[in-house]
C-alpha positions in Angstrom: -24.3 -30.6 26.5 -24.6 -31.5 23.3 -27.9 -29.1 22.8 -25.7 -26.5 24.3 -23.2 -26.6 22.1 -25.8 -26.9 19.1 -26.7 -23.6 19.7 -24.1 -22.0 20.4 -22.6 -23.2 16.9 -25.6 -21.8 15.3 -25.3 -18.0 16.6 -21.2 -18.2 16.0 -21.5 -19.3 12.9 -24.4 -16.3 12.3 -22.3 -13.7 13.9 -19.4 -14.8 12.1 -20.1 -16.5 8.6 -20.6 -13.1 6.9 -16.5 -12.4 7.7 -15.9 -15.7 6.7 -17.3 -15.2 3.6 -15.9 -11.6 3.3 -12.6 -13.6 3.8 -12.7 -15.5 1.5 -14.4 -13.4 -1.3 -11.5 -10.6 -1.1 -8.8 -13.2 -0.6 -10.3 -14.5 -4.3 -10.6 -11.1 -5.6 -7.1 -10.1 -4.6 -5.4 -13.4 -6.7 -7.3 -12.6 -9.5 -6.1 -9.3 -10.2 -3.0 -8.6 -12.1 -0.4 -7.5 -9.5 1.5 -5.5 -12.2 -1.4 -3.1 -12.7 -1.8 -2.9 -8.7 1.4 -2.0 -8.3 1.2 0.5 -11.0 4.3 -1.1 -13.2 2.0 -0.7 -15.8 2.5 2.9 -16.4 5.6 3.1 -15.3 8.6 4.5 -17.7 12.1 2.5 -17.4 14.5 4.2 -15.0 16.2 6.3 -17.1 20.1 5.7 -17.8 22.9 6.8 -15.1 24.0 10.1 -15.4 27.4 11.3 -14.9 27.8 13.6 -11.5 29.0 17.5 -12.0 32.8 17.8 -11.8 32.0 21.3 -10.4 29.4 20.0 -7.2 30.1 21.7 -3.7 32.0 19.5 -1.4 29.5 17.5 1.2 31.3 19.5 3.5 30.4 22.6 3.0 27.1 21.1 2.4 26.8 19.8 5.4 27.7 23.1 7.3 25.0 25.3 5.9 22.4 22.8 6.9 20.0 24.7 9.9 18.8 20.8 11.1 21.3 17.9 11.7 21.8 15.4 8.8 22.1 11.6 9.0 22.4 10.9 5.5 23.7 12.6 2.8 23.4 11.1 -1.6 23.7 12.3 -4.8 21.4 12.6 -7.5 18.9 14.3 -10.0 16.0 16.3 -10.0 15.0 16.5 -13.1 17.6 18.4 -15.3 19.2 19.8 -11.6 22.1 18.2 -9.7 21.0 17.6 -6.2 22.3 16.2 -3.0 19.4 14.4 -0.8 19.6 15.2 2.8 17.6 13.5 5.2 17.7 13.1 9.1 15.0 10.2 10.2 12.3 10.4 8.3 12.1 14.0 7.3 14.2 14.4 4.2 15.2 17.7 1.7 17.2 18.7 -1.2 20.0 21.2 -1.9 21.8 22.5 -4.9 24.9 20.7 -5.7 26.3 23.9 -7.5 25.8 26.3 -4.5 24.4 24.1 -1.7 21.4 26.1 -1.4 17.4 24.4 -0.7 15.5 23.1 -3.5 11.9 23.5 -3.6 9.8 20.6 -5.6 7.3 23.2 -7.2 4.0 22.5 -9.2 6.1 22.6 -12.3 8.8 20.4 -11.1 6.3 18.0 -9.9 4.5 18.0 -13.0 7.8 17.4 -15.0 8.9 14.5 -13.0 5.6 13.5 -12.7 5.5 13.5 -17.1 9.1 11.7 -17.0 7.8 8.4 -14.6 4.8 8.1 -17.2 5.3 5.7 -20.1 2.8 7.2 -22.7 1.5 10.9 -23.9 -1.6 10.5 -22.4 -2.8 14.6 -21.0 -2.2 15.2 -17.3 -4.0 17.9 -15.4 -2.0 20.1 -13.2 -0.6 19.1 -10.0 -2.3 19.1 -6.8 -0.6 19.8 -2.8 -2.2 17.6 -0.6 -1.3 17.4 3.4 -1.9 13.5 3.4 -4.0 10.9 1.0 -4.4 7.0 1.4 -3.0 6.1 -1.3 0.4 6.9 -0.6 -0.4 6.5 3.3 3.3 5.3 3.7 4.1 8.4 3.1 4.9 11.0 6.0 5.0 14.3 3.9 3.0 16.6 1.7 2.7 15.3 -2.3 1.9 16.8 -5.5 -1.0 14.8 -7.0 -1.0 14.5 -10.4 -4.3 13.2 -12.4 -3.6 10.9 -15.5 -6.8 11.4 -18.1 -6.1 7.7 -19.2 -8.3 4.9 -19.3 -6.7 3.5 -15.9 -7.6 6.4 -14.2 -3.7 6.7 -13.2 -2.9 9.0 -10.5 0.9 10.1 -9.9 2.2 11.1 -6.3 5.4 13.1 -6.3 7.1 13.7 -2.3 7.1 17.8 -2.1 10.0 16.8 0.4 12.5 15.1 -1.7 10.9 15.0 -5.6 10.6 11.1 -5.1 8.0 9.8 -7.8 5.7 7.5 -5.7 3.5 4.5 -6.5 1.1 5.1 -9.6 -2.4 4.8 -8.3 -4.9 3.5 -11.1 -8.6 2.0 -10.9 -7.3 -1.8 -10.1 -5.1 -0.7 -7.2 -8.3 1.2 -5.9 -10.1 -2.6 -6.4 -7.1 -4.3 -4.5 -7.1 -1.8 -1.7 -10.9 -2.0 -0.9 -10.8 -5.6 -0.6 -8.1 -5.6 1.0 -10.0 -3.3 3.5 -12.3 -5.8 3.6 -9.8 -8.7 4.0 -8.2 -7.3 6.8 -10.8 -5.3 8.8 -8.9 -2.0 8.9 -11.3 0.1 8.2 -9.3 3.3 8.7 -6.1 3.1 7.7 -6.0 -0.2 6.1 -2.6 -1.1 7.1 -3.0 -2.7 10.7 -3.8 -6.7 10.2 -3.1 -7.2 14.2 -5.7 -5.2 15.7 -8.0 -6.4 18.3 -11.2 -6.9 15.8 -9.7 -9.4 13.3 -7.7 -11.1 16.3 -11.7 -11.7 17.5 -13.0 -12.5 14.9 -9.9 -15.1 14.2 -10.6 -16.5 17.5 -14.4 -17.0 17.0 -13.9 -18.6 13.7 -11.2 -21.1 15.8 -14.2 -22.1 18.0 -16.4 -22.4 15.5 -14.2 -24.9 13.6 -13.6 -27.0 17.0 -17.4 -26.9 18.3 -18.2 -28.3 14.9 -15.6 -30.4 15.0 -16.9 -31.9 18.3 -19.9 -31.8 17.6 -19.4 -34.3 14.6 -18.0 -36.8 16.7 -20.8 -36.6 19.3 -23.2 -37.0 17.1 -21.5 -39.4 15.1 -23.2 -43.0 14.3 -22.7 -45.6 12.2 -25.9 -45.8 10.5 -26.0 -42.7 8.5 -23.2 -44.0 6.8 -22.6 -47.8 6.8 -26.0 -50.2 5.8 -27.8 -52.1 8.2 -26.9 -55.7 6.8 -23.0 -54.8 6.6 -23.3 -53.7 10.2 -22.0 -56.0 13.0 
């Protein structure tokens, strides 16, 4: 039993070390890097001050009627230098015009100008990109402007074609972060699912590993390798 149980220690702790140490490598990675910069704060400008609403906005009701899709919420806010109100039903969201209620379209230029107003420095920016999709705003449901930073964090701005919402800066130590995190969780798509069936395996095999060495230390145990002969009873 005990030979059994030898080997099969051995070829679970071959199949398996190399996550283990994966595990623990991007765990230590992850802790050493400043979260700030991950999360982009870095390079973000302050939230500029509030600004007074238009005393001449169209009611939300007439707002409301001239909508073609049904509307579960309804805010105020800015776009820029343009009143808006920010419709949204689920997930899909859009703006209108406060003045006349009609649709606002987040343009390159707009993007670029709110992407310019999130940034705290002068540094260049190229012009803005449409994308269908990217990873690093994979929360993200709609299309977004990309914006390239020619900084020395390799800053990338994403700004929502939908609703003109500035997203997470993207830079070269969030890029670190999300590889091993990759890594850390074994999502090696999407990187955002930490219950799928391989690392629930692999989680499991590491659990037998640490009881079959467990028993095998106490069958195997004897007193001799650690107490001296003349102490012994």
């Amino acid at each position: 039993m005990t030979r059994m149980m030898r080997i099969a220690h051995k070829w679970l702790g071959l199949v398996i070390g190399l996550q283990f140490l994966l595990w623990v490598a991007s765990g230590l990675v992850m802790s050493l890097l400043d979260m700030h910069k991950v999360h982009g704060l870095n390079s973000r400008a302050p939230a500029p001050a509030v600004r007074p609403w238009i005393a001449d906005a169209l009611p939300v009701g007439q707002v409301l009627a001239v909508q073609e899709r049904p509307v579960d919420r309804i805010a105020t806010g800015w776009l820029d230098q343009l009143p808006v109100y920010r419709l949204a039903q689920g997930k899909n969201g859009w703006l209108a015009d406060a003045r006349d209620g009609k649709p606002v379209r987040v343009d390159a230029g707009m993007a670029a100008r709110l992407a310019r107003a999130s940034y705290k420095g002068n540094m260049p920016m190229l012009a803005p990109q449409l994308l269908v999709s990217t990873p690093e705003v994979r929360d993200h449901g709609g299309r977004v402007w990309r914006v390239y930073v020619l900084d020395a964090d390799t800053t990338t701005i994403y700004v929502s074609e939908q609703t003109g919402e500035v997203l997470p800066h993207r830079n070269s130590t969030w890029r670190l972060f999300d590889f091993f995190w990759m890594l850390h969780i074994m999502d090696y798509r999407e990187r955002t699912d930490f219950n799928h069936p391989l690392v629930v395996t692999s989680a499991g095999v590491g659990l037998l590993l640490t009881l079959g060495g467990l028993w095998l230390l106490v069958a195997t145990f004897r007193v001799a390798e650690i107490v001296p002969g003349k102490r012994r009873r």
